[in-house]
N, C-alpha and C positions, 0 to 999 in steps of 0.2 A: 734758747735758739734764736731770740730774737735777735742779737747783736751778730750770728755770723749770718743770718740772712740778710741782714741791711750790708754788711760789708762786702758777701757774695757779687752785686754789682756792679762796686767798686773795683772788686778785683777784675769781672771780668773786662770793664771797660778799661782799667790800667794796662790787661795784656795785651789788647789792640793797640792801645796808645805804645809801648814800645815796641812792637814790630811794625807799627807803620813809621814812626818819626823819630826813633832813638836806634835800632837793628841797623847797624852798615855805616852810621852818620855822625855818632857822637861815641867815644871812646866808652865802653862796658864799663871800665873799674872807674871813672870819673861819674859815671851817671847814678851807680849806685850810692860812691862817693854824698855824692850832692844830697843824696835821698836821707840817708842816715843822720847831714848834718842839718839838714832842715826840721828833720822829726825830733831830735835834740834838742833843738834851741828851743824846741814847743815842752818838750815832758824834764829834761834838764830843771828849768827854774823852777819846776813844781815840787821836784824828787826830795823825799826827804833823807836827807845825811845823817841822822840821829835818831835812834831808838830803832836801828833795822840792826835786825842779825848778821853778822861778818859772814856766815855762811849764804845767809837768802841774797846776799847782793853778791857775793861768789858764783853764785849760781843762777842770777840775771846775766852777768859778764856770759856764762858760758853760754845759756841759752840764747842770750844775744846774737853770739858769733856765730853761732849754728845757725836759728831760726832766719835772720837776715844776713848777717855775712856769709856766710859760705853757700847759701841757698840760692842768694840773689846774684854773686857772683857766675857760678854757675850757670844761671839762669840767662844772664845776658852773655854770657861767652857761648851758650849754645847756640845762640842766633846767629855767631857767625858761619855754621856749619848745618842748621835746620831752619828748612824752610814752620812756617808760624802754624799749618797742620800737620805738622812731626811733631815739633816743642808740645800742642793741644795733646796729640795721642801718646807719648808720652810719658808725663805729666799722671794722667788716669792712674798712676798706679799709687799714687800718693795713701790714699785712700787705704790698702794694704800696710804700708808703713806704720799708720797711725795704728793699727789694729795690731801688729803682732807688737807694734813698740808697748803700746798699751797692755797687752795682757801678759808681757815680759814682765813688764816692773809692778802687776799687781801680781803675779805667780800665779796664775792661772791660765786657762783655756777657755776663751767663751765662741765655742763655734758659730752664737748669732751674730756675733758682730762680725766674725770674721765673713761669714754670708755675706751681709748687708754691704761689708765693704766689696768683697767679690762681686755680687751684684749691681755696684754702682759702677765699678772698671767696665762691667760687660755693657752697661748704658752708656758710658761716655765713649766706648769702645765703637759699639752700632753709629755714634752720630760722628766720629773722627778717626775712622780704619780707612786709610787710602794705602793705593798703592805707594812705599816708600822705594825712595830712588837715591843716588848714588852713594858717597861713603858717607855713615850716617852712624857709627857706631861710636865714634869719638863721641860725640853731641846727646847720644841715648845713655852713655856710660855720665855724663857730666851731668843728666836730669836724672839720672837714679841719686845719683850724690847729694844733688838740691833736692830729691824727694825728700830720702830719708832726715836730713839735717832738718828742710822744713816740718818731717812729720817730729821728728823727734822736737824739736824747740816747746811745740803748740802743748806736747803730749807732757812734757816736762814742767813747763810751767802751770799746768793746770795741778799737778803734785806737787809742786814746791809752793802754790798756794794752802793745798790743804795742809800741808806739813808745818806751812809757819804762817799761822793765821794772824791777822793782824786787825785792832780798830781803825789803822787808815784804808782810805781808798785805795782800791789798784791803782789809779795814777802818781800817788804820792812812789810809789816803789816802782814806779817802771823804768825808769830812767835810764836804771842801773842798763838795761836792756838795750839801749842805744847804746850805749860806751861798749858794752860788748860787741857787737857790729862793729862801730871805729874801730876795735882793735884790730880786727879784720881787715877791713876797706881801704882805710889811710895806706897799710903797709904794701896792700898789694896796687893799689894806685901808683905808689912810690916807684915799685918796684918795677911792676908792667905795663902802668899805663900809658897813652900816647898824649902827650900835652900838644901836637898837631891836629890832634881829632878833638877841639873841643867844640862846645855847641856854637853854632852862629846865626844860625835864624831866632828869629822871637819864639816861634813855636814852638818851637827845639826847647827854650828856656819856659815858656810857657806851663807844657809838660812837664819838665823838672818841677816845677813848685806843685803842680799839683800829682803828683807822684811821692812826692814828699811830703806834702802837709797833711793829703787826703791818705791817701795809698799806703805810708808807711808810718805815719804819725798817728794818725785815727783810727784805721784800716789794721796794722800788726795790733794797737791796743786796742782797739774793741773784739776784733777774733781773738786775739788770747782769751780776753772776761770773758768770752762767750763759750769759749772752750771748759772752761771751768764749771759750765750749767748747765753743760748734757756730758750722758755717759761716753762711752767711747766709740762704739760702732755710728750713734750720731755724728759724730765729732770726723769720723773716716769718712763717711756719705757727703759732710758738707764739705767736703773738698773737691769734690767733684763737681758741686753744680756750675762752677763759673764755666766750664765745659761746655756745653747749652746755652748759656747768658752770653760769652763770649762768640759762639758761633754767630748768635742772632742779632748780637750787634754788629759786626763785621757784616752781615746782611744788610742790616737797615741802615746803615752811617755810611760802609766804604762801600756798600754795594758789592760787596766780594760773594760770588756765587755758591752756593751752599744746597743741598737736597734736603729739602725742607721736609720731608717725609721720615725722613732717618733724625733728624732735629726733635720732630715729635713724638717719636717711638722713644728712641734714647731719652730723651726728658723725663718719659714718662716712666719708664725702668729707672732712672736714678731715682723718683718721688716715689715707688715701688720701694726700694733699698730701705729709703727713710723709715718707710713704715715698720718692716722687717727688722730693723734695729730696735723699731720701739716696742712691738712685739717680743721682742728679745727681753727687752728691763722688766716687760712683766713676768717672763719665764724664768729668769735669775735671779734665784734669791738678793735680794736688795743690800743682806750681810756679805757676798759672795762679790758682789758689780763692784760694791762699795768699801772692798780693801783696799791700803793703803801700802 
């Protein structure tokens, strides 16, 4: 758990950073663009080309294009159309994906995890239910889309590790996992993007690199390994905490006004959830969590 908590952070401080200085300012498919090819040139020269399975790197390509390309696209196309506590609320249901994705592909039913996820929606819910206003269904329909593709990517790759175990490092085989994303990004850059909206302040560029070296580079490879080291309903729960992380910093940095009351309640019902998950692995049989 300890690698998606360090990255938890990350995340939440990356989603400030693009709806304060990337949302309305720098062209969506270019900014992803940038992010993928930054993370690239970091896990690319490491990746190893030899003694990996035609299949396990088949299925980095897809997960790639799902987990960051289609997720991330998404993600910044909804900005044009939701204001940053819509995109937060949501977002909350992520957490549900991970869980039915997860007990799909092990053929089973584990009702604790699917709790623990329902109870973290209902905590991220308490700290980011506002009233929603005008046409908003386009941008909720495009963040179920990035849900599911982000739940699916994390949930897939954590069984395509067990499936094809390897003596190298996860970073030696990540790579493939960017080139998936590219296949995405480039085409739709090409296709829709605005080469009038590129970046022009420093900050603008500032953000891209660390968006990319931290956020997408570090950030996508340490939550996948981390995804890989707890069960499933964990794995739903910790997608919700950047939820809280990200309110509170919007508080303390832009000063953006928030009900700090509902901040701590909801907090505290998502560290609830966690528990509840874990409570979970001890009532399931360990033969039962632990199909493949």
């Amino acid at each position: 758990m300890g690698y998606l908590l360090f990255v938890t952070p990350i995340q939440a401080f990356s989603f400030s950073l693009i709806g304060v200085y990337l949302a309305g300012h720098v062209d969506s498919y270019f900014a992803v663009l940038v992010r993928v090819v930054l993370a690239g040139l970091v896990f690319i020269p490491l990746t190893r080309w030899r003694q990996v399975q035609p299949r396990f790197m088949r299925s980095m390509l897809l997960i790639g294009a799902l987990q960051f390309g289609v997720t991330y696209v998404c993600l910044y196309l909804s900005f044009r159309v939701l204001t940053v506590p819509e995109v937060l609320l949501f977002t909350i249901l992520t957490p549900l994906h991970v869980t039915l994705i997860e007990d799909a592909l092990n053929r089973r039913f584990n009702p604790w995890a699917l709790l623990a996820a329902a109870v973290a929606v209902l905590g991220a819910g308490v700290i980011r239910y506002d009233g929603l206003d005008g046409d908003f269904l386009g941008g909720f329909l495009l963040l179920q889309l990035a849900n599911f593709t982000y739940a699916a990517g994390q949930v897939l790759y954590k069984h395509l590790v067990a499936r094809y175990p390897s003596d190298l490092p996860h970073y030696r085989r990540f790579g493939y996992f960017y080139l998936g994303a590219l296949a995405v990004v480039l085409p739709a850059f090409l296709i829709f993007g605005n080469p009038q909206h590129l970046p022009e302040a420093p900050t603008q560029w500032i953000v891209l690199l660390f968006l990319g070296l931290c956020s997408t580079a570090l950030g996508m490879y340490w939550w996948n390994k981390g995804a890989c080291m707890v069960n499933g309903g964990t794995l739903a729960v910790m997608n919700n905490l950047h939820v809280p992380l990200g309110l509170l910093i919007n508080l303390l940095i832009w000063n953006q006004h928030e009900d700090f009351t509902r901040l701590l309640i909801g907090g505290g019902v998502i560290v609830a959830s966690v528990w509840i998950s874990r409570l979970g692995v001890r009532r399931v049989p360990e033969s039962v969590s632990g199909t493949r």
